[in-house]
FIRO-564032 format. One record per residue: x, y, z of N, C-alpha, C in turn; chain. Coordinates in Angstrom, 3 decimals. Layout:
// residues N
nx->X	ny->Y	nz->Z	cax->X	cay->Y	caz->Z	cx->X	cy->Y	cz->Z	kette->A
...
***
This chain:
// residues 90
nx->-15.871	ny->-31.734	nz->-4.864	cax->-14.550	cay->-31.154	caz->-5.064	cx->-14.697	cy->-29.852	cz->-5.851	kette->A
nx->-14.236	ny->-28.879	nz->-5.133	cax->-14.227	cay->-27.560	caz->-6.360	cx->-13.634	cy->-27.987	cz->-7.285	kette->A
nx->-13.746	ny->-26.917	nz->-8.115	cax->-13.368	cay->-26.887	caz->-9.624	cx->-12.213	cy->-25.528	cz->-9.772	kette->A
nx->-10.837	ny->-26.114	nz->-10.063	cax->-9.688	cay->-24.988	caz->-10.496	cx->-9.803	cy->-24.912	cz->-11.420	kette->A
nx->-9.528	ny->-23.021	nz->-11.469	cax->-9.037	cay->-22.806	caz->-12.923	cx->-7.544	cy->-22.601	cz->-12.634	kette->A
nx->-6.799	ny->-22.291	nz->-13.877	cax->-5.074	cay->-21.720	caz->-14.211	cx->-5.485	cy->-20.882	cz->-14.048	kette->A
nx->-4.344	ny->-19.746	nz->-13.715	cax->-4.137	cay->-18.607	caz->-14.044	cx->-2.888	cy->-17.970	cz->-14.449	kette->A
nx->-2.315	ny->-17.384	nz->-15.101	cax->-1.393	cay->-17.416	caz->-15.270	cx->-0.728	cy->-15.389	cz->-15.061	kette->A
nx->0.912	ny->-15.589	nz->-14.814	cax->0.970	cay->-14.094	caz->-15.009	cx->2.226	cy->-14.135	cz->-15.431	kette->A
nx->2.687	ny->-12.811	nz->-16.208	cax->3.914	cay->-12.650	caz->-16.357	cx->4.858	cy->-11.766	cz->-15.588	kette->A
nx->6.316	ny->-12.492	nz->-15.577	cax->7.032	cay->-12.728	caz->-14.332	cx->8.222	cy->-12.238	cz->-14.978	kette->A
nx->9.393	ny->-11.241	nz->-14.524	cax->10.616	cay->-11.051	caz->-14.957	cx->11.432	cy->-12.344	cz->-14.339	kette->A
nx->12.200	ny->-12.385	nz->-15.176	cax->13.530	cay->-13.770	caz->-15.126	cx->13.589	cy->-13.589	cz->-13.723	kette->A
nx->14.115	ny->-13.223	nz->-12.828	cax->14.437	cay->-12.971	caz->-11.666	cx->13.603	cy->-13.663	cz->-10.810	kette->A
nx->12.543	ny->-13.005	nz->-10.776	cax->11.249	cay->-13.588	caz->-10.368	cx->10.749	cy->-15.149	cz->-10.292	kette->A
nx->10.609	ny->-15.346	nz->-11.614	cax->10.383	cay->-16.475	caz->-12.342	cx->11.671	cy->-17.294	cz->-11.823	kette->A
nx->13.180	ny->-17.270	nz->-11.682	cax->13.329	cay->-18.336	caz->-11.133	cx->13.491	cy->-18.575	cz->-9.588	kette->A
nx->13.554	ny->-17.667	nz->-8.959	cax->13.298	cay->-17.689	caz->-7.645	cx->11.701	cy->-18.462	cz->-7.488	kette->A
nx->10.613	ny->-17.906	nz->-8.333	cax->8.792	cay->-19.200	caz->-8.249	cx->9.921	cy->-20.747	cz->-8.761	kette->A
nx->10.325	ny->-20.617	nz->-9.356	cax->10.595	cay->-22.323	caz->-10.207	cx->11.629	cy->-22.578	cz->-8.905	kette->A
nx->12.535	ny->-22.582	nz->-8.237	cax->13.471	cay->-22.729	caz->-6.789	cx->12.178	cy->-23.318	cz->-5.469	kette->A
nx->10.660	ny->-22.785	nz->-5.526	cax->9.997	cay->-23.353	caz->-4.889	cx->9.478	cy->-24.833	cz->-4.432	kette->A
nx->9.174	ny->-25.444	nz->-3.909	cax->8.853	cay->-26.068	caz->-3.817	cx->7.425	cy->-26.849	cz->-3.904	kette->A
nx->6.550	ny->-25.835	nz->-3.648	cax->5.319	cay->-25.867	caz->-3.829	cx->4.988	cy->-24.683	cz->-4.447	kette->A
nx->5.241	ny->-23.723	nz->-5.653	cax->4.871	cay->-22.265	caz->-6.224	cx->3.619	cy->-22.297	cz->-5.630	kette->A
nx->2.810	ny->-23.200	nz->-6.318	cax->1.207	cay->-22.802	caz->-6.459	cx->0.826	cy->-22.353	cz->-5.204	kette->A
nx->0.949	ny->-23.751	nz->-4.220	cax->0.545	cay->-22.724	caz->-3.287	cx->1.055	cy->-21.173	cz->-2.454	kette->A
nx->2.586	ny->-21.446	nz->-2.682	cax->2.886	cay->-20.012	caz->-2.185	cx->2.376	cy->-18.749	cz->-2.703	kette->A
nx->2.079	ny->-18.973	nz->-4.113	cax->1.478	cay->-17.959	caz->-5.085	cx->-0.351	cy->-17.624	cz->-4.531	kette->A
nx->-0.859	ny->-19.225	nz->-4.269	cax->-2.195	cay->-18.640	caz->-3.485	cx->-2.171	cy->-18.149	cz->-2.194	kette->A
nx->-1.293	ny->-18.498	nz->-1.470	cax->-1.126	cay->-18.003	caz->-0.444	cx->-0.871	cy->-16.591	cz->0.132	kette->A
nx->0.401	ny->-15.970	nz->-1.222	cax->0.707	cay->-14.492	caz->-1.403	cx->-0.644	cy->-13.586	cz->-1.556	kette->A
nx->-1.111	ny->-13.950	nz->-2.572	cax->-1.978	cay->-13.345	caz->-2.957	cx->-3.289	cy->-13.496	cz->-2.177	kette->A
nx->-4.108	ny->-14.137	nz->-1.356	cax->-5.180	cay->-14.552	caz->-0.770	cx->-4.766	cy->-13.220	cz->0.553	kette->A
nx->-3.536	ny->-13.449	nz->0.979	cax->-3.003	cay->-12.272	caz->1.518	cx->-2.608	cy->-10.825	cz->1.118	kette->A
nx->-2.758	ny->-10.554	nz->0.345	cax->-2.517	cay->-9.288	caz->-0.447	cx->-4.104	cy->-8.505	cz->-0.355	kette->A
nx->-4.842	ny->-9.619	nz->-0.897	cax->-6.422	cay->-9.229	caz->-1.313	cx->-6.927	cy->-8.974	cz->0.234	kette->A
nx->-6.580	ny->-9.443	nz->1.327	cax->-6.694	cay->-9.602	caz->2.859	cx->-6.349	cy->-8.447	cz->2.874	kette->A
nx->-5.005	ny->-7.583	nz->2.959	cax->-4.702	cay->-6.253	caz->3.240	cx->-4.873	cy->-5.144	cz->2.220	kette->A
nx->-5.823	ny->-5.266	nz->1.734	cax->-5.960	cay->-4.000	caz->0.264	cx->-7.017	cy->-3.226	cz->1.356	kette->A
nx->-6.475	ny->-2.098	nz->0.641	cax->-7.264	cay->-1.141	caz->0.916	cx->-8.649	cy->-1.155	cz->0.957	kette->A
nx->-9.795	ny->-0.826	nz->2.195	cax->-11.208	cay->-0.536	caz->1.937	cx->-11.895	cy->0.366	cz->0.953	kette->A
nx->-11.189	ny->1.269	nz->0.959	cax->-11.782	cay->2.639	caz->0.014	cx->-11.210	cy->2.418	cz->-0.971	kette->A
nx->-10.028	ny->2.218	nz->-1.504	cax->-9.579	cay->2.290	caz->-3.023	cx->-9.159	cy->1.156	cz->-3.506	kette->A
nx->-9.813	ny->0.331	nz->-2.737	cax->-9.467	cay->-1.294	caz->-3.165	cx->-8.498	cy->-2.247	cz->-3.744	kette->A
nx->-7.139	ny->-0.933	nz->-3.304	cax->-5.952	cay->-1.262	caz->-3.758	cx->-5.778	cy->-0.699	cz->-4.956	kette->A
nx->-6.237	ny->0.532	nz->-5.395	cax->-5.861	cay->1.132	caz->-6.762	cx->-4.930	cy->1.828	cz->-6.332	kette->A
nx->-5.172	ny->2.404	nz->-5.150	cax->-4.324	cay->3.738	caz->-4.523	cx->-4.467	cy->5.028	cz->-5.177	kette->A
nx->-6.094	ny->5.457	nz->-5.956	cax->-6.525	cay->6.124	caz->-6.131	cx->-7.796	cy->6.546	cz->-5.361	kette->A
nx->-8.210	ny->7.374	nz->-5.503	cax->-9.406	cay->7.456	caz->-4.863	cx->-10.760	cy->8.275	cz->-5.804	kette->A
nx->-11.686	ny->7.788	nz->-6.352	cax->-12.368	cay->8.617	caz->-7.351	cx->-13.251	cy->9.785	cz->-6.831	kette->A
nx->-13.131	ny->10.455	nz->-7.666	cax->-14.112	cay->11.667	caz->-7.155	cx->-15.224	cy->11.772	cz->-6.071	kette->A
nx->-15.791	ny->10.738	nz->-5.811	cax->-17.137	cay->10.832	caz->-5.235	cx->-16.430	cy->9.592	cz->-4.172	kette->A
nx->-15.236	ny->9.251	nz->-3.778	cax->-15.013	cay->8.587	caz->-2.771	cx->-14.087	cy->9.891	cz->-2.214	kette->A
nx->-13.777	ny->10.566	nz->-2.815	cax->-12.849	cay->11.995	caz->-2.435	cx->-13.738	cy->12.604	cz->-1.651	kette->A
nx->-14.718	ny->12.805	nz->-1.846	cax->-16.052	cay->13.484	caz->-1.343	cx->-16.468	cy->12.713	cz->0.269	kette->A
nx->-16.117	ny->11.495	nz->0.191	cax->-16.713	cay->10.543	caz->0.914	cx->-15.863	cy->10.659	cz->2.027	kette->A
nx->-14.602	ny->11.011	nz->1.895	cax->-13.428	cay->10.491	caz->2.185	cx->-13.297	cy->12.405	cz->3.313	kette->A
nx->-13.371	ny->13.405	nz->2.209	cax->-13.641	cay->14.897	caz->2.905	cx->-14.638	cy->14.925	cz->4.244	kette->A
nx->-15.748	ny->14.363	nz->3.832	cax->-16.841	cay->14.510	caz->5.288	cx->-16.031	cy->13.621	cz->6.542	kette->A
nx->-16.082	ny->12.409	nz->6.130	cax->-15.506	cay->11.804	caz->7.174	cx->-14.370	cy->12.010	cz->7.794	kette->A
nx->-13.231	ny->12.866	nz->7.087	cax->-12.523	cay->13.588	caz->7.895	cx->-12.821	cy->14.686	cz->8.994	kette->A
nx->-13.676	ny->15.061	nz->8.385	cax->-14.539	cay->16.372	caz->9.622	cx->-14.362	cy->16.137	cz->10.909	kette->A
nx->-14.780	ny->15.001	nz->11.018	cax->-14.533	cay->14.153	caz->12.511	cx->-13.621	cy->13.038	cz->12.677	kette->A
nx->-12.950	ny->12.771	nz->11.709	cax->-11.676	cay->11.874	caz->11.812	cx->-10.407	cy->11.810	cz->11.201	kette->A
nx->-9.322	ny->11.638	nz->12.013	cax->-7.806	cay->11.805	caz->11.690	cx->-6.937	cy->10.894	cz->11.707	kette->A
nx->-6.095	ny->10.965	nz->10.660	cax->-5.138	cay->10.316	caz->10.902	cx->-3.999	cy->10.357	cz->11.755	kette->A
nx->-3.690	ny->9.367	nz->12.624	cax->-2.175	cay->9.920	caz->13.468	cx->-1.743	cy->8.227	cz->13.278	kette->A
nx->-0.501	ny->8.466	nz->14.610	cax->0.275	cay->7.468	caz->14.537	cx->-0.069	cy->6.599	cz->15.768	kette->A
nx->-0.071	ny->5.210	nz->15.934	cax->-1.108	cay->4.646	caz->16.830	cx->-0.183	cy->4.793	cz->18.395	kette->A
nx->-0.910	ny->5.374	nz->19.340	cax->-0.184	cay->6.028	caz->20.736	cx->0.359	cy->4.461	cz->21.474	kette->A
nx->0.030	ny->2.945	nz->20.792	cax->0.524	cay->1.768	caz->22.119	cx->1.871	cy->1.956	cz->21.946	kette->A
nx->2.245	ny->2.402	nz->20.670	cax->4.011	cay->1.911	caz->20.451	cx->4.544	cy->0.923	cz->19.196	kette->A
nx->2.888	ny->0.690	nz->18.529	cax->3.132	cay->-0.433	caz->17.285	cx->4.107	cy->0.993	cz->16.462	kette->A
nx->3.741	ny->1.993	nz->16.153	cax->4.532	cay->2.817	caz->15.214	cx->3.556	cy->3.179	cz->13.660	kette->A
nx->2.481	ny->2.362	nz->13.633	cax->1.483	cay->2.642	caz->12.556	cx->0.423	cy->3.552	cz->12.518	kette->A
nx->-0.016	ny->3.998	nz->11.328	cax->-0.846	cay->4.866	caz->11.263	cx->-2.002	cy->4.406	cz->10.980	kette->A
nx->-2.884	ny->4.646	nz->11.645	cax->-4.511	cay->4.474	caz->12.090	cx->-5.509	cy->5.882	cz->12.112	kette->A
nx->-6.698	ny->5.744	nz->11.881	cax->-7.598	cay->6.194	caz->12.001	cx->-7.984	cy->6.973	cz->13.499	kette->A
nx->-8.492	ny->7.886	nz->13.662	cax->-8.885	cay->8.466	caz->15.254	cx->-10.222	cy->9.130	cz->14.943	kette->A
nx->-11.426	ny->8.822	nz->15.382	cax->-12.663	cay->9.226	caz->15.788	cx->-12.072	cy->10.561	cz->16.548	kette->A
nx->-12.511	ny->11.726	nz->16.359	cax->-12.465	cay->12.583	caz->17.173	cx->-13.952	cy->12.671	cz->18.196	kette->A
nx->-14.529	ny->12.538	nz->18.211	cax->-15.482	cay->12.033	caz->18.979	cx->-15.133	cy->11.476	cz->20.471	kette->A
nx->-13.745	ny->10.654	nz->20.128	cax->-13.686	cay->9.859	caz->21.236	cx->-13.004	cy->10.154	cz->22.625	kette->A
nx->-13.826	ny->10.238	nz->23.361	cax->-12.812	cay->11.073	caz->24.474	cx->-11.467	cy->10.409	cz->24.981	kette->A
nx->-11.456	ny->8.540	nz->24.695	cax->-10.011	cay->8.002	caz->24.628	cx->-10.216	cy->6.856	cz->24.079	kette->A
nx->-9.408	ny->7.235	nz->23.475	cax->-9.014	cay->5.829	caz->22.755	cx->-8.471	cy->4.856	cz->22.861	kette->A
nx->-9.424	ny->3.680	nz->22.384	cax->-8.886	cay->2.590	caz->23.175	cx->-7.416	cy->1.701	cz->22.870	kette->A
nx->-6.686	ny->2.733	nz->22.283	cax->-5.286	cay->2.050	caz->22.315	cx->-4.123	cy->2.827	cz->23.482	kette->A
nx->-4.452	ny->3.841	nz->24.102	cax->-4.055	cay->4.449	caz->24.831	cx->-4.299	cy->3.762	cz->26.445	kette->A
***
């Protein structure tokens, strides 16, 4: 059997009683979050900064790649290889 730890965080009233209205917090709380850590950012790992030498990292690889808006019709913004003569969402 693993071994849990607590964790705990602080929560404005609001918050806090909408978690206590749950039924199961804990898990919705692991659940939120297991998902959050799932969609964080690759490069800034969810700081939403980017440090100097990932700025750098971040400049070259633009050389050959752009951002646009994805051409199927989802409406999101994605990455484009310029390299690619088509892309495979098109």
């Amino acid at each position: 059997m693993k071994k849990e730890s607590v964790v705990s965080f602080k929560a404005d009233d609001e918050l806090a009683k909408l978690l206590q209205a749950m039924p199961n917090r804990s898990e919705f709380i692991r659940r939120a979050l297991m998902q959050a850590m799932d969609s964080t950012c690759p490069l800034c790992q969810g700081s939403g900064i980017m440090t100097p030498s990932q700025r750098q990292h971040w400049d070259a690889f633009t050389n050959h790649h752009h951002v646009g808006v994805c051409p199927s019709g989802c409406g999101e913004t994605i990455l484009f290889c310029d390299h690619d003569e088509k892309h495979e969402y098109e």
